[in-house]
C-alpha positions in Angstrom: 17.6 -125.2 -139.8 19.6 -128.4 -140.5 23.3 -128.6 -141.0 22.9 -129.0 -145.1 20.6 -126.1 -145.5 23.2 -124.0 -143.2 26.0 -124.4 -145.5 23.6 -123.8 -148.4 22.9 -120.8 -147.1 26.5 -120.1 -146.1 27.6 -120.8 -149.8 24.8 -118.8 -151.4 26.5 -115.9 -148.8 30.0 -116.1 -149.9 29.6 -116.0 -153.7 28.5 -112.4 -153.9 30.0 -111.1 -151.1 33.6 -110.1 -149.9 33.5 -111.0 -146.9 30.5 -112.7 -144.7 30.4 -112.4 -140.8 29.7 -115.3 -138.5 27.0 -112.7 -136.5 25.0 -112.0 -140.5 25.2 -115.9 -140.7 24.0 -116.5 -137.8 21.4 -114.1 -138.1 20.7 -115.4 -141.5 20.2 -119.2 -140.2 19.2 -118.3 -136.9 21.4 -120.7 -135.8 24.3 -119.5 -132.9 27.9 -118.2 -133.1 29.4 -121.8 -132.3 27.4 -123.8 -134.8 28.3 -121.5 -137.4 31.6 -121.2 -136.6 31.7 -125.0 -136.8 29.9 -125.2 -140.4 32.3 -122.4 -141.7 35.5 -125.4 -140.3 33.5 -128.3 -142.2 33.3 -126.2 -145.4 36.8 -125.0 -145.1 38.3 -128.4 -144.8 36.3 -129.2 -147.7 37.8 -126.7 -149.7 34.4 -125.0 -150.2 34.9 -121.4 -148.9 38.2 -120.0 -146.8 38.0 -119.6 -143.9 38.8 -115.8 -142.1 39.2 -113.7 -138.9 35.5 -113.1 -137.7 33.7 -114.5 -141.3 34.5 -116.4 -144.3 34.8 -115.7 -148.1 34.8 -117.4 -151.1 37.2 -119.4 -152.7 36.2 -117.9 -156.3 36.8 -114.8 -157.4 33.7 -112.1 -157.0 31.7 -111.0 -160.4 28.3 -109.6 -159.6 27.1 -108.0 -156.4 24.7 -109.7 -154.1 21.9 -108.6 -151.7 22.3 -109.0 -147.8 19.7 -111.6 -146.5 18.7 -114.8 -147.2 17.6 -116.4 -150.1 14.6 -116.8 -151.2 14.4 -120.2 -151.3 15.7 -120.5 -147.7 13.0 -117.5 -146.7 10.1 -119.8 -147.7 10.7 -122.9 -145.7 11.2 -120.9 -142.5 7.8 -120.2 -140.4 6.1 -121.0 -143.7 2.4 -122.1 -142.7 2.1 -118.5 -141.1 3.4 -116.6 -143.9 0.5 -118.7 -146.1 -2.1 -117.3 -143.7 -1.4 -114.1 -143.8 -1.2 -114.2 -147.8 -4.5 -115.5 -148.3 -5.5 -113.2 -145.9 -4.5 -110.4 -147.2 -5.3 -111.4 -151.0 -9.2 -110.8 -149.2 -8.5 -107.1 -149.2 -8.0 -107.6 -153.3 -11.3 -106.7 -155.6 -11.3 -107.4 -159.2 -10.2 -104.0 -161.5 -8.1 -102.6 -158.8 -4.4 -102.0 -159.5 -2.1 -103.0 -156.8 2.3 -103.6 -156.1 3.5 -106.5 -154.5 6.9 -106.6 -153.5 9.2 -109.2 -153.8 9.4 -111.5 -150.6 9.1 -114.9 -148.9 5.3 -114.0 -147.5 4.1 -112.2 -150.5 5.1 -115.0 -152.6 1.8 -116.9 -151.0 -0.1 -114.1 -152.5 -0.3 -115.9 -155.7 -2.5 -118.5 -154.8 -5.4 -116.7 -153.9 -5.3 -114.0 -156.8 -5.4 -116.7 -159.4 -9.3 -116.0 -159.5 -8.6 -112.7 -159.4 -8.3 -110.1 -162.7 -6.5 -107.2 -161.6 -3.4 -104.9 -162.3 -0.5 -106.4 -160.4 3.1 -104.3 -160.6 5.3 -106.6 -159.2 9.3 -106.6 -158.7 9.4 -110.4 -158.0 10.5 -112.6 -160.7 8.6 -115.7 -158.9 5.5 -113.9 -158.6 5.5 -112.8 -162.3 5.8 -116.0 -163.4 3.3 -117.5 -161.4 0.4 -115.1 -162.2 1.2 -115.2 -165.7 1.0 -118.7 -165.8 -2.4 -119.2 -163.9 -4.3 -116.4 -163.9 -6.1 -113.7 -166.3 -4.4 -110.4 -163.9 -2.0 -108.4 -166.0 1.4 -108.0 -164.9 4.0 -105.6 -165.0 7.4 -105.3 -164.4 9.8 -102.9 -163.7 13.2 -102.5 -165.1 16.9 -103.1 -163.6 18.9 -105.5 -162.4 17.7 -109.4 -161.2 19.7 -110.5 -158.1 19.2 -114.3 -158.2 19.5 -115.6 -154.9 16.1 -113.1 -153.8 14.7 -113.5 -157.8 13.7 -109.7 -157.4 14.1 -106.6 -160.1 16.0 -104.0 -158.9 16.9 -100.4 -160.8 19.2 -97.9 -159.6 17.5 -95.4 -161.1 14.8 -92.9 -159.8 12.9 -93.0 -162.9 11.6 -96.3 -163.9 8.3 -97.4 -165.0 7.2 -97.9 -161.7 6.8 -94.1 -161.3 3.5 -94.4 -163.6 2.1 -96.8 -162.1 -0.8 -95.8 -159.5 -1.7 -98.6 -156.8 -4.7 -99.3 -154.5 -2.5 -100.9 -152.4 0.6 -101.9 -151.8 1.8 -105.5 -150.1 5.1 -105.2 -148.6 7.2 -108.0 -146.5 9.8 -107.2 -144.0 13.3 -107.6 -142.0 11.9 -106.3 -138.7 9.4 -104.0 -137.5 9.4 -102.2 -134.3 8.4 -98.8 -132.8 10.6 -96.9 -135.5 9.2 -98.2 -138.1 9.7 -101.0 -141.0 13.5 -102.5 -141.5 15.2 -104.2 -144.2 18.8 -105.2 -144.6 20.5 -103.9 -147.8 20.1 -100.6 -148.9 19.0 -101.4 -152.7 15.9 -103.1 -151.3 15.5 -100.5 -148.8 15.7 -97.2 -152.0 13.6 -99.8 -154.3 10.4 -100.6 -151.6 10.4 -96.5 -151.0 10.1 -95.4 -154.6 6.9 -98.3 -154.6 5.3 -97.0 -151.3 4.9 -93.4 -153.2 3.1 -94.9 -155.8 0.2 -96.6 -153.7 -2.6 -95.1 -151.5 -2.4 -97.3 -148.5 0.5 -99.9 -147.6 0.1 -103.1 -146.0 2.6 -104.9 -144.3 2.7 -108.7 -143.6 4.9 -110.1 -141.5 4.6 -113.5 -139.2 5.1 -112.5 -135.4 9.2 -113.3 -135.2 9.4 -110.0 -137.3 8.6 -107.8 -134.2 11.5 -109.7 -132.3 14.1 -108.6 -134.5 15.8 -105.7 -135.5 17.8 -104.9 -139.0 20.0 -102.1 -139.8 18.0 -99.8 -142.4 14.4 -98.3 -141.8 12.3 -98.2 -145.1 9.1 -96.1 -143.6 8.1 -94.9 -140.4 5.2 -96.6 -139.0 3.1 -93.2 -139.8 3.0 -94.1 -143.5 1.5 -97.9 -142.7 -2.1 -98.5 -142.7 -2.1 -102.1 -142.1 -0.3 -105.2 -140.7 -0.8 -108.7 -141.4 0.3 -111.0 -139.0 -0.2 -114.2 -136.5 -1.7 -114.5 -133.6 1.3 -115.1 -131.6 2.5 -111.5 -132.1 3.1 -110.0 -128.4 0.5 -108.0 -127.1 3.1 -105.3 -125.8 3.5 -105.3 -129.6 0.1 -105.2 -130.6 -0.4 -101.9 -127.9 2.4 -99.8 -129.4 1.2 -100.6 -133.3 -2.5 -99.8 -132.3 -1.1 -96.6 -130.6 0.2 -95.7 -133.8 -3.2 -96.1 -135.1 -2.6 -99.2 -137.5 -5.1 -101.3 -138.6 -3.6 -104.6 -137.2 -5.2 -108.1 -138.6 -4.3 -111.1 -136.9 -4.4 -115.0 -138.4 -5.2 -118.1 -136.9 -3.4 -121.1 -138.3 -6.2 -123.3 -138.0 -8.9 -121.2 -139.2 -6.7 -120.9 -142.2 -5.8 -124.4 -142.9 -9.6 -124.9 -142.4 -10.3 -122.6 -145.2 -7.4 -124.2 -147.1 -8.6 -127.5 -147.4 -12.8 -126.2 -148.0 
């Protein structure tokens, strides 16, 4: 990630949140301790955020909550030609009349593309998606109430009983923070109580996440892997990785880039 998209990411940190470490940056830009350190002196001298022991915090008061993670905008651009792969590939377990949820995310964003020819029921809580489908295709969409958090354009509700609890799914397309042996991780706690309420409402879930996912770990664990059915991913996912999901008996679906950029441009 370059040094301008760092301290975009570093601003977009600070204005919701009290207080943001230099480990959650780093983590966020995947960039080291040192670097960060040293974007969090630039921005300080600048008089952009102030700088603190271990972190840094804004130099505006705080209004409005934020979620932990990156943005969505930053989310896209990173490993982005194996997070369209596994959308299009996973749009191919779609069929016209079926009702499915797609939650909000950097890979299931890709989604879009292929359902455009598609005419289905699509529950979504991603602002980005929405907008999309209703723009370009003949699926229906719906919505769920709550609160949208701008820097991940998502709809979140604090409460149990939303309109998401009548809707039924065929499926359900989920992204993630991490996934390892204990199951599927996010970061902040909202998305974490908001992807769980979904996951009742479908028959199967599908994850999709490109093969850094399985490298990582994040604080929360949304499901156990017991309650997926499928994963999406690249073909560079580890094959000690690949043994303990197929152990779990997972139905695990690998992409190859160039077979997808083949189909891409036919």
């Amino acid at each position: 990630m370059h040094e301008l998209e760092r301290h975009n990411v570093i601003l977009s940190a600070v204005e919701n949140r009290p207080v943001v470490t230099v480990a959650e940056l780093a983590a966020m830009t995947t960039a080291s301790d040192a670097t960060i350190r040293r974007d969090i002196t630039t921005l300080h001298l600048a008089n952009k955020v102030r700088r603190v022991r271990g972190g840094v915090e804004s130099v505006i008061p705080l209004s409005v909550a934020a979620l932990a993670g990156r943005p969505l905008s930053v989310n896209r651009e990173i490993n982005a030609e194996q997070k369209q792969a596994i959308a299009y590939e996973a749009a191919q377990l779609c069929e016209d009349g079926e009702s499915i949820i797609i939650n909000g995310g950097s890979t299931t964003f890709n989604m879009v593309y292929p359902l455009c020819t598609k005419r289905m029921q699509i529950l979504t809580n991603s602002m980005p998606i929405a907008q999309y489908l209703l723009n370009h295709s003949k699926n229906t969409i719906t919505l769920p109430g709550g609160t949208i958090y701008r820097e991940q354009d998502i709809i979140l509700s604090p409460f149990e009983n939303d309109i998401s609890r009548h809707f039924h799914a065929r499926r359900m397309f989920v992204g993630a923070q991490a996934i390892s042996s204990m199951g599927i991780m996010e970061a902040d706690p909202q998305v974490m109580q908001a992807v769980r309420r979904l996951i009742a409402q479908a028959d199967e879930l599908v994850v999709m996440a490109d093969s850094s996912k399985f490298d990582k770990r994040s604080g929360l664990i949304v499901t156990s892997l017991e309650y997926v059915n499928t994963i999406i991913t690249d073909e560079n996912i580890p094959d000690s990785t690949a043994g303990f999901l197929e152990e779990a008996d997972i139905k695990l679906i690998t992409v190859s880039l160039n077979s997808a950029q083949s189909k891409k441009s036919s």
